[in-house]
C-alpha positions as CSV (number, residue, x, y, z in Angstrom):
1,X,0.0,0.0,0.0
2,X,2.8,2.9,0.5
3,X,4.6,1.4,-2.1
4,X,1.3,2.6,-3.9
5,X,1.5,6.3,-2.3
6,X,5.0,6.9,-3.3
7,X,3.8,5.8,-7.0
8,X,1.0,8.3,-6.6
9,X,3.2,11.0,-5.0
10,X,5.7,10.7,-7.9
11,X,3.2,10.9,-10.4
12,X,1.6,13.9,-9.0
13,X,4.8,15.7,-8.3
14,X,6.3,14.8,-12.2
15,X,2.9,16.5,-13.5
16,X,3.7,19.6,-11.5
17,X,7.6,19.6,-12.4
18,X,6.1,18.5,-16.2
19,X,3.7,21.8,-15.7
20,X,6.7,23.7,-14.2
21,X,9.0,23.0,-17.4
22,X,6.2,23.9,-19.5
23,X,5.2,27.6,-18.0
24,X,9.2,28.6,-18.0
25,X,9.5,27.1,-21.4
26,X,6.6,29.6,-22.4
27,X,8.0,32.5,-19.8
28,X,4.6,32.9,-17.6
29,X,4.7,35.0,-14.8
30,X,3.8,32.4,-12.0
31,X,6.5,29.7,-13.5
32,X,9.5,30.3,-11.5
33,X,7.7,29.6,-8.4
34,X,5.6,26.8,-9.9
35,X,9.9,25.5,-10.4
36,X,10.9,26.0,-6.9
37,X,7.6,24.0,-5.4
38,X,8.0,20.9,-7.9
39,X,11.6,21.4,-7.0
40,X,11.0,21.5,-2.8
41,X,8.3,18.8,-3.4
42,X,10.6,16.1,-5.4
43,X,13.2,16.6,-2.9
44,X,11.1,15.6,0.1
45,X,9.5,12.7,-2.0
46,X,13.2,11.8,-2.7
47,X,14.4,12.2,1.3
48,X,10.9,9.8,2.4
49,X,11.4,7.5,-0.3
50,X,15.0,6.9,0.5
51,X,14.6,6.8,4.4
52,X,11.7,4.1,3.8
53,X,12.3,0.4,4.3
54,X,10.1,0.2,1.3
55,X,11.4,-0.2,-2.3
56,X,14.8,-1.4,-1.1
57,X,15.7,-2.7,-4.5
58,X,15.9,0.4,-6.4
59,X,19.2,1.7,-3.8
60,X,22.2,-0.3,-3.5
61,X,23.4,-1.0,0.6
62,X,25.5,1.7,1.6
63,X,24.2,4.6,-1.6
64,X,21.2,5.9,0.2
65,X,22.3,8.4,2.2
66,X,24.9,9.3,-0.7
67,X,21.9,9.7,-3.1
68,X,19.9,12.2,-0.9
69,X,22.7,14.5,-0.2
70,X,23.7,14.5,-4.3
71,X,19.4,15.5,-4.8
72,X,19.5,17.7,-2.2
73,X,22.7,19.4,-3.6
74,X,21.5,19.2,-7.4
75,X,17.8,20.6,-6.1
76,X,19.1,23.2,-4.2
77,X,22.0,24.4,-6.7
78,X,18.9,24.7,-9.1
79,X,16.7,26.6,-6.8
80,X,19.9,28.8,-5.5
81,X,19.8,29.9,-9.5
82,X,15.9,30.2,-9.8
83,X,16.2,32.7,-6.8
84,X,19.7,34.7,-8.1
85,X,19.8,34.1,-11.4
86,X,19.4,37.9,-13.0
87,X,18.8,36.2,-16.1
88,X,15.5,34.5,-14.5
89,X,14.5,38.0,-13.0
90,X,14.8,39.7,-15.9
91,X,13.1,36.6,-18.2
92,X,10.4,36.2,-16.2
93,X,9.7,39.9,-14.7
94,X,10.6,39.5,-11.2
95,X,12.7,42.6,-10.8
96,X,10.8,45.2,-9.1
97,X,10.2,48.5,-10.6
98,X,11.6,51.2,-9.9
């Protein structure tokens, strides 16, 4: 049965980083934040997932703790640039005006 949630859970969450790619590829206004949310949300499905006892097969003994610090380094480079990037502020009109 929670092997059943985390299928759900993914599926929901790749829709909303699907979504996410999608509104930035397009440059609407609300897609940079729609980015850092499917980014937050995979990397807390990533972190429950890997501290689960369930779906054991998909991570080798000994890479799961490797695994969620290399996500949680890859998410949070990518959100670091989503909220510095002046390239994404100026894209997507989050500078404020003067």
């Amino acid at each position: 049965m929670l092997s059943l949630a985390f299928l759900v859970a993914r599926i929901a969450i790749t829709s909303l980083g699907v979504a996410a790619g999608i509104a930035l590829w397009q440059l609407r206004p609300g897609a940079v934040h729609l980015a850092r949310l499917a980014l937050a949300l995979f990397t807390l499905e990533a972190f429950i997932r890997l501290a689960s006892p369930i779906d054991l097969s998909a991570a080798p003994p000994g890479t799961r703790l490797p695994r969620a610090l290399l996500l949680a380094a890859h998410n949070g480079a990518w959100l670091l640039y989503l909220q510095f990037s002046r390239r994404v502020r100026h894209a997507y009109a989050l500078e404020s005006q003067p």
